[in-house]
Backbone as numpy.savetxt, mean C-alpha at the origin, in Angstrom:
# Nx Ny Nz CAx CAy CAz Cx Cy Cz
-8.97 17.98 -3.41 -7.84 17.86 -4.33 -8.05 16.63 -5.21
-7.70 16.58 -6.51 -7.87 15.24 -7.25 -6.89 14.30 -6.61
-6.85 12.82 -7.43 -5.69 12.12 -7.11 -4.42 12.31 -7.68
-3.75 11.80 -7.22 -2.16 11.92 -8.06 -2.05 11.24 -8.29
-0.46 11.39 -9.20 -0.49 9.96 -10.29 0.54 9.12 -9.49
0.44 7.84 -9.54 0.76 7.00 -9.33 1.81 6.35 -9.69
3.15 6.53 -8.87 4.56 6.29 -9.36 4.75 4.72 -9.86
5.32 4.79 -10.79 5.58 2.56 -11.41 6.76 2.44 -10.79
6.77 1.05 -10.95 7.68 -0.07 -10.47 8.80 0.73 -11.64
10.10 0.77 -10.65 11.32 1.20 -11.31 11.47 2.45 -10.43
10.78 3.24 -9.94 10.78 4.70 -9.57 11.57 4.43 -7.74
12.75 4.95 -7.63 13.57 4.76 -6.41 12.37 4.85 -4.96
11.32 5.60 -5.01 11.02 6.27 -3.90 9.88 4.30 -3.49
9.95 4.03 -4.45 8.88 2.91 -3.98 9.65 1.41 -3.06
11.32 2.08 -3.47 12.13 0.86 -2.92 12.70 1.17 -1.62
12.15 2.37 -1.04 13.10 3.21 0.57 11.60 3.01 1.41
12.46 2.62 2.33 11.25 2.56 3.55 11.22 4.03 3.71
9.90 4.54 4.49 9.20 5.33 4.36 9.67 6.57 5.69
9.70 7.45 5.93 9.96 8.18 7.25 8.66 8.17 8.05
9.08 8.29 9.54 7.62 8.17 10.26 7.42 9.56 10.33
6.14 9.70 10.33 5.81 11.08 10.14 5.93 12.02 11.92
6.27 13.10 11.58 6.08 13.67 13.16 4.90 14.33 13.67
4.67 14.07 15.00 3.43 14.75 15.54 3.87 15.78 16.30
2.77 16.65 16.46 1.44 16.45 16.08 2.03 17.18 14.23
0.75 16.46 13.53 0.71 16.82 11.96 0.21 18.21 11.35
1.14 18.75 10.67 1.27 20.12 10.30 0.28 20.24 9.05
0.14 21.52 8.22 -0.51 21.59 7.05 0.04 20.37 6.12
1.03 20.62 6.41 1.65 19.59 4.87 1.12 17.93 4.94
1.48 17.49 5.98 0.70 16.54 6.18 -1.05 16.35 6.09
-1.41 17.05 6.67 -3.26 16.93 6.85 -3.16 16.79 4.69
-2.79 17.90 4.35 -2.81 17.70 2.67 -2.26 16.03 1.99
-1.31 15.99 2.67 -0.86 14.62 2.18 -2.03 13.42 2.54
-2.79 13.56 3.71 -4.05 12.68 3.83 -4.72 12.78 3.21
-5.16 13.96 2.88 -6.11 14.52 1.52 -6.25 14.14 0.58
-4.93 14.01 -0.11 -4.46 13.44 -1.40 -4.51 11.93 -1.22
-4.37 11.36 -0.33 -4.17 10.00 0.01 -5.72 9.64 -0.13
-6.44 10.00 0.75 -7.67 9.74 0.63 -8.82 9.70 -0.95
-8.50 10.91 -1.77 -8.91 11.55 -2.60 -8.04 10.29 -3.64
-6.88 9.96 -3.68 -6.81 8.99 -4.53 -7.33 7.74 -4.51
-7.52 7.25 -3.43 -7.82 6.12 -2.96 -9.55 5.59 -3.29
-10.16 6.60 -3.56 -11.20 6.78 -4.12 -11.65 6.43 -5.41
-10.96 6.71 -6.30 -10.60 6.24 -7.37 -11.09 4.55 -7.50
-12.58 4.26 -8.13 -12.85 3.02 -8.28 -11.65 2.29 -9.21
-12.15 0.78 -8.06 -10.87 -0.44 -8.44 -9.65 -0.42 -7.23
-9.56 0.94 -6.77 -8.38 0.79 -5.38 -8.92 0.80 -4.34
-8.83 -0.35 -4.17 -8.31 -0.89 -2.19 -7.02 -0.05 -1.62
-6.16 0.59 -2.24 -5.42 0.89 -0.61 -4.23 2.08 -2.00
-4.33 2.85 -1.23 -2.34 4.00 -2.01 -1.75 3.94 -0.80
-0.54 4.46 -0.50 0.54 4.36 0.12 1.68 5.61 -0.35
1.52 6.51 0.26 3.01 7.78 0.63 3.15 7.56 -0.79
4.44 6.64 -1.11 5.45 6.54 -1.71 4.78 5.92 -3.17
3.72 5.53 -3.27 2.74 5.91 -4.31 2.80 6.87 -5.01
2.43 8.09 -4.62 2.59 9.38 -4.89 3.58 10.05 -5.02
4.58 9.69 -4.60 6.14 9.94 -4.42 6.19 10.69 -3.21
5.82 10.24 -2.16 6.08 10.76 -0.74 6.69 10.07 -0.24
7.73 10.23 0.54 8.05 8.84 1.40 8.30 9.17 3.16
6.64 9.40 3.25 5.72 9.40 4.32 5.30 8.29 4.85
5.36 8.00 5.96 4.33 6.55 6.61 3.18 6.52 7.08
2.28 6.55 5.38 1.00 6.98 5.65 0.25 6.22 4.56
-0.55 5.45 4.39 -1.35 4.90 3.47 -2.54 5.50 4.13
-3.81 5.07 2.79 -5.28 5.43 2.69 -5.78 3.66 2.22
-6.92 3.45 2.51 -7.96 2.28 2.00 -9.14 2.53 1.87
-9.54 1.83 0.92 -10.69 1.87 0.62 -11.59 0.42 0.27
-12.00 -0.49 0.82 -12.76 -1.77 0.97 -13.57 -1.56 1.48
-14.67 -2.28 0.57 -16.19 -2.31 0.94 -16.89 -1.27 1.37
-16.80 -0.16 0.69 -17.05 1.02 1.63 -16.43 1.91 2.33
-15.72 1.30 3.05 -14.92 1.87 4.30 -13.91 2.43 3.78
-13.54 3.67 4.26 -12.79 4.41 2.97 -11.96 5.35 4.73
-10.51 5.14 4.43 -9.94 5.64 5.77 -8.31 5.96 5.56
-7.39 6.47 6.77 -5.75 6.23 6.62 -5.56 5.93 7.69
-4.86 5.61 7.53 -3.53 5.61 8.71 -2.15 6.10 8.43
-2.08 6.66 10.16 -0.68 7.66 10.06 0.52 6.33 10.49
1.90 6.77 10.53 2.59 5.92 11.32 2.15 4.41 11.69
2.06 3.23 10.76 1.02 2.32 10.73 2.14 1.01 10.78
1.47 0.65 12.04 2.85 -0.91 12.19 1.72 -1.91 12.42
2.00 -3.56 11.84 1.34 -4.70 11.40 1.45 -4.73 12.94
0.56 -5.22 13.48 0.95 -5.53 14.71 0.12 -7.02 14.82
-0.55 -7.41 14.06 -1.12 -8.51 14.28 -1.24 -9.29 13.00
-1.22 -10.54 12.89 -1.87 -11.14 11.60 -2.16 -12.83 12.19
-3.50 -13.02 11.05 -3.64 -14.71 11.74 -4.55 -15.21 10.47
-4.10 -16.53 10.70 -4.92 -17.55 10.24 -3.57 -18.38 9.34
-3.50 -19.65 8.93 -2.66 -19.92 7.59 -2.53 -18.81 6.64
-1.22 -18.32 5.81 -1.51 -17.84 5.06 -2.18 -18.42 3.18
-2.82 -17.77 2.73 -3.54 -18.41 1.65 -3.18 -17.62 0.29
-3.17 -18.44 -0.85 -2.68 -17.87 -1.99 -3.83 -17.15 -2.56
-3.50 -15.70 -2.87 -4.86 -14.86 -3.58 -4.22 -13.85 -4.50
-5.30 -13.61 -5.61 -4.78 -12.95 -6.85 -4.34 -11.52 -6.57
-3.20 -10.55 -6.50 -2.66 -9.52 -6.16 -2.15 -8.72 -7.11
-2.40 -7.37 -7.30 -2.12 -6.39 -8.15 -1.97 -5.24 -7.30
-0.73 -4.61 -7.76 -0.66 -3.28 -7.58 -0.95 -2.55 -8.88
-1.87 -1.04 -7.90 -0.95 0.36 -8.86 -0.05 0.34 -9.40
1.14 0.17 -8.77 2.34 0.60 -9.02 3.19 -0.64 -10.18
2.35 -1.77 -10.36 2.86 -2.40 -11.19 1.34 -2.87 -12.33
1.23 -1.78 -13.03 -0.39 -1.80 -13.28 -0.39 -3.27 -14.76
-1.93 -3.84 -14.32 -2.28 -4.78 -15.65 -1.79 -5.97 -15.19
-1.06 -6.19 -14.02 -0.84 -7.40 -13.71 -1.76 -7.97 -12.49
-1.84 -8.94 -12.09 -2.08 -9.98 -10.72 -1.52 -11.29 -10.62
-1.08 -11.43 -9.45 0.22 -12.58 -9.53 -0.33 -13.16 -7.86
-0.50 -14.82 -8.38 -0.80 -15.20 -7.29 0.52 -15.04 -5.29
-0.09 -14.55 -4.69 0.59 -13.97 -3.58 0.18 -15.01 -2.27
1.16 -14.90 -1.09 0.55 -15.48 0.00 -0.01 -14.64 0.85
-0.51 -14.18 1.47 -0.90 -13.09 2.77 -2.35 -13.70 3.34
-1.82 -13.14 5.04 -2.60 -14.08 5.58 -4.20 -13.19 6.06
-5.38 -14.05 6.29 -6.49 -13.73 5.95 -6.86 -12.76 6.92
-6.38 -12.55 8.02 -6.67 -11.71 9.17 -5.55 -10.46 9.13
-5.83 -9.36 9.63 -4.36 -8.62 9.55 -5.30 -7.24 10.64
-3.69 -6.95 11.31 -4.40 -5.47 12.11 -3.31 -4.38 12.07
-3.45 -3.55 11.86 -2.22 -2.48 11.84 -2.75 -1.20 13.17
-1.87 -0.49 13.62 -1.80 0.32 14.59 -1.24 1.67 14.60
-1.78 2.73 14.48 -0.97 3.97 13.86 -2.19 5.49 14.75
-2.14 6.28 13.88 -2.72 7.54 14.74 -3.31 8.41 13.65
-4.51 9.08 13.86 -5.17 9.85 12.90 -4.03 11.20 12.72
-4.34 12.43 12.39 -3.95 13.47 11.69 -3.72 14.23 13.41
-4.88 13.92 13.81 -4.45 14.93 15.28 -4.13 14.13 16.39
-3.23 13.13 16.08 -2.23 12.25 17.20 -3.00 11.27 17.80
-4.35 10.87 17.67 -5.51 10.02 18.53 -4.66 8.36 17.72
-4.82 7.89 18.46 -4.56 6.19 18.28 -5.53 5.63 17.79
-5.23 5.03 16.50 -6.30 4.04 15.58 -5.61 2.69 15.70
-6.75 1.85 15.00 -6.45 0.66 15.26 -7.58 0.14 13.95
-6.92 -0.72 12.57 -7.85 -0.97 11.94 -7.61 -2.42 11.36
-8.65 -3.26 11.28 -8.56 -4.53 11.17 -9.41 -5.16 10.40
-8.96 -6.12 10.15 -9.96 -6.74 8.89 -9.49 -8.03 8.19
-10.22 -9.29 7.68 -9.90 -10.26 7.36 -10.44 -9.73 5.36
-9.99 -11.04 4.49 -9.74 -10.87 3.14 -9.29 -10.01 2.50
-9.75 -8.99 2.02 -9.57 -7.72 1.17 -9.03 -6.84 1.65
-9.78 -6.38 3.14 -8.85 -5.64 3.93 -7.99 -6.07 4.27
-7.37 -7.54 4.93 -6.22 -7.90 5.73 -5.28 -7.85 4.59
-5.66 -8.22 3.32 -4.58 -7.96 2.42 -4.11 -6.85 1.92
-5.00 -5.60 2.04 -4.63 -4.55 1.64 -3.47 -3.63 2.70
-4.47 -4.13 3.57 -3.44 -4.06 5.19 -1.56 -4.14 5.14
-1.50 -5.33 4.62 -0.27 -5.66 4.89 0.44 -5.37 3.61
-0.27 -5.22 2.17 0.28 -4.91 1.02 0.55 -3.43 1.07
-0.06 -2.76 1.68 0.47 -1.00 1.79 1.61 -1.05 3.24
1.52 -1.22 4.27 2.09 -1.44 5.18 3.31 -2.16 4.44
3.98 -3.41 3.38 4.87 -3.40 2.95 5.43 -1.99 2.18
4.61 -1.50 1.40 4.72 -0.49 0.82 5.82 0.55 1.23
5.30 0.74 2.33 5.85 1.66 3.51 7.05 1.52 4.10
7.94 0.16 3.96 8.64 -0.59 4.34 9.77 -0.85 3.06
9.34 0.26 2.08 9.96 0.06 0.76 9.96 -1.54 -0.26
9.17 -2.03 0.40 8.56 -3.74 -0.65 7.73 -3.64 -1.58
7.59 -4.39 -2.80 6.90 -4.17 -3.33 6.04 -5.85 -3.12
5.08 -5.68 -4.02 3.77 -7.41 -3.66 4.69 -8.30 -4.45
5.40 -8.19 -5.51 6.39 -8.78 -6.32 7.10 -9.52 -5.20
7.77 -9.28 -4.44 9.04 -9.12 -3.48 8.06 -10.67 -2.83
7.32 -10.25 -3.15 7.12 -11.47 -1.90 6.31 -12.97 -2.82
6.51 -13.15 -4.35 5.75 -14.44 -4.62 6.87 -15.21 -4.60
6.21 -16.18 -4.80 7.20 -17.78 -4.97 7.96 -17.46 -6.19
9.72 -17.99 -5.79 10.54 -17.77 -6.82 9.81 -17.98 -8.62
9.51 -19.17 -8.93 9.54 -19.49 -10.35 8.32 -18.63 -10.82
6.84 -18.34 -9.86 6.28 -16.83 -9.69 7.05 -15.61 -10.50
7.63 -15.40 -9.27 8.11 -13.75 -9.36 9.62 -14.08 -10.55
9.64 -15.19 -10.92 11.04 -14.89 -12.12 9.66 -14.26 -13.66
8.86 -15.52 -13.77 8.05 -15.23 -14.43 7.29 -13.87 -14.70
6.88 -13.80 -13.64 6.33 -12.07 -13.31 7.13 -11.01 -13.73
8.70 -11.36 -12.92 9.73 -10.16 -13.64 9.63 -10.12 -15.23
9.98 -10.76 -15.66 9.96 -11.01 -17.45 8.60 -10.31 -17.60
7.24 -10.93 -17.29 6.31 -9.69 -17.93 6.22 -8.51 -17.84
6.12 -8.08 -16.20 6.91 -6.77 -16.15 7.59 -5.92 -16.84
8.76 -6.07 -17.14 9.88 -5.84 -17.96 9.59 -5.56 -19.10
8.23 -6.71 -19.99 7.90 -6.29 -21.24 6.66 -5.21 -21.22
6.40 -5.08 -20.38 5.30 -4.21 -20.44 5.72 -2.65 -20.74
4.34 -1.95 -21.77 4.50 -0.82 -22.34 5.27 0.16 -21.38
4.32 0.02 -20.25 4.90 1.56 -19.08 6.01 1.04 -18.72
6.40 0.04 -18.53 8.23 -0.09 -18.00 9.15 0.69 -18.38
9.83 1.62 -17.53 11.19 2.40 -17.55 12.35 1.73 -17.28
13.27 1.75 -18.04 14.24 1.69 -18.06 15.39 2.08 -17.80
């Protein structure tokens, strides 16, 4: 299946935490990985998320360094180190990067398509992608989380930008 398009900042489904999906996973789901995966592919993305697409499924896809994967039902269950300020962009708020905190280690915990228990982990790129879709899921956006005079700033560009709905 190709990718789908990619819902913007403003669109309700990106601000509701996500439903956990039920097992074991039916057609509709295995497709929704599909699509997850198949977008995620898409050079330049590290990570989509359900509600990306306008699902509001608890299911992201990644893609770092290669490693190209999902997770079902996916809870942070770990994170370490200080957290450190690094340049952050979403999809969903496209053309921007806004310095963010998230910390360098991160592990999330969830289950493939046929109920088996995953476990995927990773420091820099991944630990951040980790916890930036996993907010996702949680109805947050990467905005939500910079330093006030940051994210006032950020809102205002936002706002002027072409794709912004109103």
């Amino acid at each position: 299946m190709p990718d789908r398009p990619i819902r913007l900042f403003g669109d309700p489904v990106l601000r509701s935490p996500s439903d956990p999906v039920k097992l074991p996973a039916d057609e509709r789901v295995r497709a929704l990985v599909t699509d997850l995966v198949d977008s995620v592919k898409v050079p330049g993305r590290a990570g989509v998320a359900a509600p990306q697409i306008g699902v509001g499924q608890r299911v992201f896809s990644y893609n770092v360094d290669g490693e190209v994967g999902y997770v079902i039902n996916p809870e942070l269950v770990e994170v370490g180190g200080e957290p450190e300020l690094v340049e952050e962009g979403c999809l969903s708020v496209p053309g921007f990067y806004f310095p963010r905190r998230r910390y360098p280690y991160a592990k999330v915990r969830g289950v493939d398509v046929d109920g088996n228990a995953i476990e995927v982990e990773g420091t820099g790129v991944l630990a951040q992608a980790l916890q930036h879709e996993t907010d996702h899921l949680d109805g947050k956006l990467y905005i939500e989380g910079l330093d006030p005079e940051v994210k006032r700033d950020a809102m205002r560009q936002v706002r002027a930008a072409d794709w912004f709905r109103r």
